[in-house]
Every structure is written in structure tokens, then in C-alpha cells.
N, C-alpha and C positions, 0 to 999 in steps of 0.2 A: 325569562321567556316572553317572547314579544307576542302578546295574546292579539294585535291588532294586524298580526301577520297569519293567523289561524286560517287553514283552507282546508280543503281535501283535496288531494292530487286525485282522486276516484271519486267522481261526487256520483254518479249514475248511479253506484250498489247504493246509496242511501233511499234510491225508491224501495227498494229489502221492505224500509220498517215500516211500509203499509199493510204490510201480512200481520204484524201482531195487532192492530185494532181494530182489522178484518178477521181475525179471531175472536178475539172476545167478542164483538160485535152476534159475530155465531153460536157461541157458547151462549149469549147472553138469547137471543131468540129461540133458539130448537133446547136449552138442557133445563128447562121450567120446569122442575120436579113437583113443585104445588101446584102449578097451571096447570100440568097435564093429568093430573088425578081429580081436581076438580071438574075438567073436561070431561073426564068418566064420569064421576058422579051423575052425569045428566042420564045416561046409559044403566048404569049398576048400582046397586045399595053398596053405603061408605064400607058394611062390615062385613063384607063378599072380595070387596076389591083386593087385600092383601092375598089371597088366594087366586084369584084370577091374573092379578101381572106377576111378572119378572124380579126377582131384587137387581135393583141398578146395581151392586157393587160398591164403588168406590163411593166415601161418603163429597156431600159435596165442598167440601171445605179442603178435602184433600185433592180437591178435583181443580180447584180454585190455586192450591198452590202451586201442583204442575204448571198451569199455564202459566203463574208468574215466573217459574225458573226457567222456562223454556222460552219465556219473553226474555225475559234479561238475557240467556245464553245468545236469543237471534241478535237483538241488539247489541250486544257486545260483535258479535261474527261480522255483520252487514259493519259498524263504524270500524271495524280494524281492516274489512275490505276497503272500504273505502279511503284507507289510507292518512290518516289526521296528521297535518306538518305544521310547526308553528313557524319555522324557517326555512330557506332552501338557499344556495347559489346555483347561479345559472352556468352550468359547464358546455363550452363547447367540444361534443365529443366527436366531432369528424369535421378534419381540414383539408379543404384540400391543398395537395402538396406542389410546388411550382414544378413545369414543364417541361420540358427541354426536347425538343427534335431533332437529332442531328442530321444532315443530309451530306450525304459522302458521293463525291464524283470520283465515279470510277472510271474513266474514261479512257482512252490510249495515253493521254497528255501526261495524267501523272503519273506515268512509267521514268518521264523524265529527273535522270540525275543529276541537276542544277544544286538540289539538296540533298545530301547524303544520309540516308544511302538512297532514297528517292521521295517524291513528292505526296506516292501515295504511302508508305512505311514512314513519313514523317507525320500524315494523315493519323495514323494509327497511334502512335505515341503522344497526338494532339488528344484521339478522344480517348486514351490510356487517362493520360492526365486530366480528362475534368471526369470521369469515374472516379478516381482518387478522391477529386472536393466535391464528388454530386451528392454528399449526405441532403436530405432534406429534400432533393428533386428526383422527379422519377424523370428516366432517360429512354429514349425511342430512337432506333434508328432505321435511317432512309438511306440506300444505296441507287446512284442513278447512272444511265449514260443517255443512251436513247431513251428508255423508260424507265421507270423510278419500280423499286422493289423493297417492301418494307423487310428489312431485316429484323428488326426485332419490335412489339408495340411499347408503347409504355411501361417502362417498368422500373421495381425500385430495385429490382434483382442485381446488380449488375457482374455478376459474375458469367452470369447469359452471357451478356455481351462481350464481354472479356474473354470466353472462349472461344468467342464465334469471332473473335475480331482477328489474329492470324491468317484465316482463312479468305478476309476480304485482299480481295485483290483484282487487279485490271484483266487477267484472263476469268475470271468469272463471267465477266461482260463479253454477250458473242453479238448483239446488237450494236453496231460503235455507234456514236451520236455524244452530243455532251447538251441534251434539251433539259433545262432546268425547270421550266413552268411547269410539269406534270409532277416533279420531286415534289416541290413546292406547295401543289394540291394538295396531294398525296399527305405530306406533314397538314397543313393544316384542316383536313376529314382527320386524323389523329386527333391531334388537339382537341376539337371541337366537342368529340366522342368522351372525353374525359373530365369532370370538374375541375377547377384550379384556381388559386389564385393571382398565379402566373404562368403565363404561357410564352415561349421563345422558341425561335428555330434558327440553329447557325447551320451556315452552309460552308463547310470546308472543300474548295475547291479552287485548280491555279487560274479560275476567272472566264477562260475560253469559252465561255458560254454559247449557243447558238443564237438564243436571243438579244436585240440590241442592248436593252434597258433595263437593267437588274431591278432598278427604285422603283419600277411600274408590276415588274413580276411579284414581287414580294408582297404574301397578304398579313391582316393584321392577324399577329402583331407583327410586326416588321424583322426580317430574318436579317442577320450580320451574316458576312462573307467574312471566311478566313481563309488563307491562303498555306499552305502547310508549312511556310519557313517564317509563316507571324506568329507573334505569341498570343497564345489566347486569353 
């Protein structure tokens, strides 16, 4: 036992064992059983006085050993409150878990069948397959054309997604546009919103972007582009 590691993880309840020598301290001033019949004396003859007071009752010796039992009891309650450790390890009990945004253009464009059976259902089997390896990352998804719509926030659920993912598709979108900057925001107020160790945003989409410069759009941490016939 490493006595030079002794602490209390609760030191505050150790102020407790001010009450026991703040008792006695009062026992010891107001329970003068010679003082206080002395004090009569000045008032009454010695051999009147057993008929004029009260019997105290308990003698004082027994009076003497409550208080010690009931000392050691507070003391013992207050030091096991306060917790005595002669050891510890420092455990980290909450991590946060790396990120992942994905942003899905839905756009007219990947309706196109260049890749079979098309660019957005090859989309879908892209973010099929990194739910399969996202152990350990929570996953968010961003659906955009003209405007960005979170489909799902962060999460480690992923069978959320997995159901709801069928259902993405280009006639969902009634606004056509293919603006990536507002998806873009959009994941990272996500991000932001959540602890991590890691944060990332991939944007699966065939490029067509409205804006010139994807390296300028892109905030930190910096989102990859994927194209639905690359491998991820």
C-alpha cells in the first residue's frame, strides 16, 4: 500500500469532524454538575438543595461514554464520506468518436447512366459501404441541389441511415441547382456542434458544381470529393 499516495477524493465532508470537539467543548461548559449546585449554594442551604432540584438522571460517566461512541461513530461516517484512496488510475471515461459528414448531391446530373445502374444508386452503395467500416465514427448525412437538407445529424445508429437511404434520390429534389457552398456550411454547423477527435466531410458528387473553386469552398477540415464511379 503506497501510503505516500493517501488522499481523499471527498476532502470537503472532513470539515464533519468539527462537530465532535464542538460538542464536547459544550458538554464540557453547560453539563458542570458540581458547578451548578455550588452556584445554588449561594441561594439555598446544602441540606434543602437535594429536594429542591431535579435528579439529572443519567450518571455522568455514562454520560461521558455516549459521547465517546457517538464520536467515533461521526468520525468513522464523515472519513468513509470522504472517501480515503491510497491508489487510483486515471480513466478516460468519454471519447469523443471521429466524424464523418457526408454530403450527397442530388442533383439532375446523377441521374446519369455513365455508371450502372446510375451515378446517384452508385452514390448509395458508396455510402452503403463506408456504414459497413464506420465502427468507431458517428455518420451525418447531408443531401444537397440548390439547397442543402440534413438528412440525418450525427449519429452512430446507422441503420437510420440505411433505411432512409433507398429513398434518396434525384426526384426528391424539386429546387434543381447543384450549389455546394451552403451543403458545405451546413456539415460543418454539424461538426462543430458535436466533440471529436476527428472531424471529416466527403462530398460524393460527379463534380458539376456551380461554384468555380471547390479548394476555396471547402472549410476546415478540408472535405474530399468523390465521384460515384471512385473508390472510396
Amino acid at each position: 500500500m503506497a501510503f505516500s499516495q493517501f488522499h481523499f477524493l471527498q476532502s470537503a465532508w472532513l470539515w464533519g469532524l468539527l462537530a465532535v470537539p464542538a460538542v464536547i467543548l459544550l458538554y464540557a461548559l453547560f453539563y458542570k454538575t458540581t458547578a451548578s449546585i455550588q452556584l445554588l449554594e449561594r441561594f439555598a442551604d446544602r441540606q434543602l438543595l437535594p429536594h429542591l432540584i431535579r435528579h439529572r438522571g443519567l450518571p455522568t460517566a455514562k454520560i461521558r461514554r455516549s459521547l465517546l461512541f457517538w464520536a467515533l461513530a461521526w468520525l468513522c461516517a464523515i472519513v468513509a464520506m470522504a472517501g480515503p484512496s491510497w491508489n487510483y488510475t486515471e480513466l478516460q471515461t468519454f471519447k469523443g468518436a471521429a466524424n464523418l459528414i457526408i454530403v450527397l448531391d442530388l442533383s439532375r446530373t446523377m441521374n446519369a447512366q455513365d455508371v450502372k445502374p446510375s451515378r446517384v444508386a452508385r452514390a448509395r452503395e458508396e455510402i452503403q459501404d463506408l456504414l459497413d467500416l464506420g465502427r468507431g465514427t458517428d455518420i451525418g448525412l447531408v443531401a444537397y441541389a440548390a439547397v442543402p437538407h440534413m438528412v440525418t445529424p450525427l449519429t452512430d445508429d446507422f441503420r437510420t441511415i440505411q433505411n432512409l437511404l433507398p429513398d434518396l434520390d434525384t426526384s426528391l429534389v424539386t429546387l434543381q441547382g447543384d450549389r455546394l457552398q451552403p451543403a458545405l456550411e451546413m456539415a460543418a454547423r454539424m461538426l462543430k456542434a458535436e466533440p471529436s477527435s476527428s472531424n471529416s466531410i466527403l462530398v460524393i458528387s460527379d463534380g458539376g458544381f456551380q461554384e468555380d473553386d471547390f479548394a476555396e469552398l471547402a472549410p476546415p477540415p478540408a472535405a474530399r470529393i468523390s465521384t460515384p464511379w471512385e473508390s472510396v
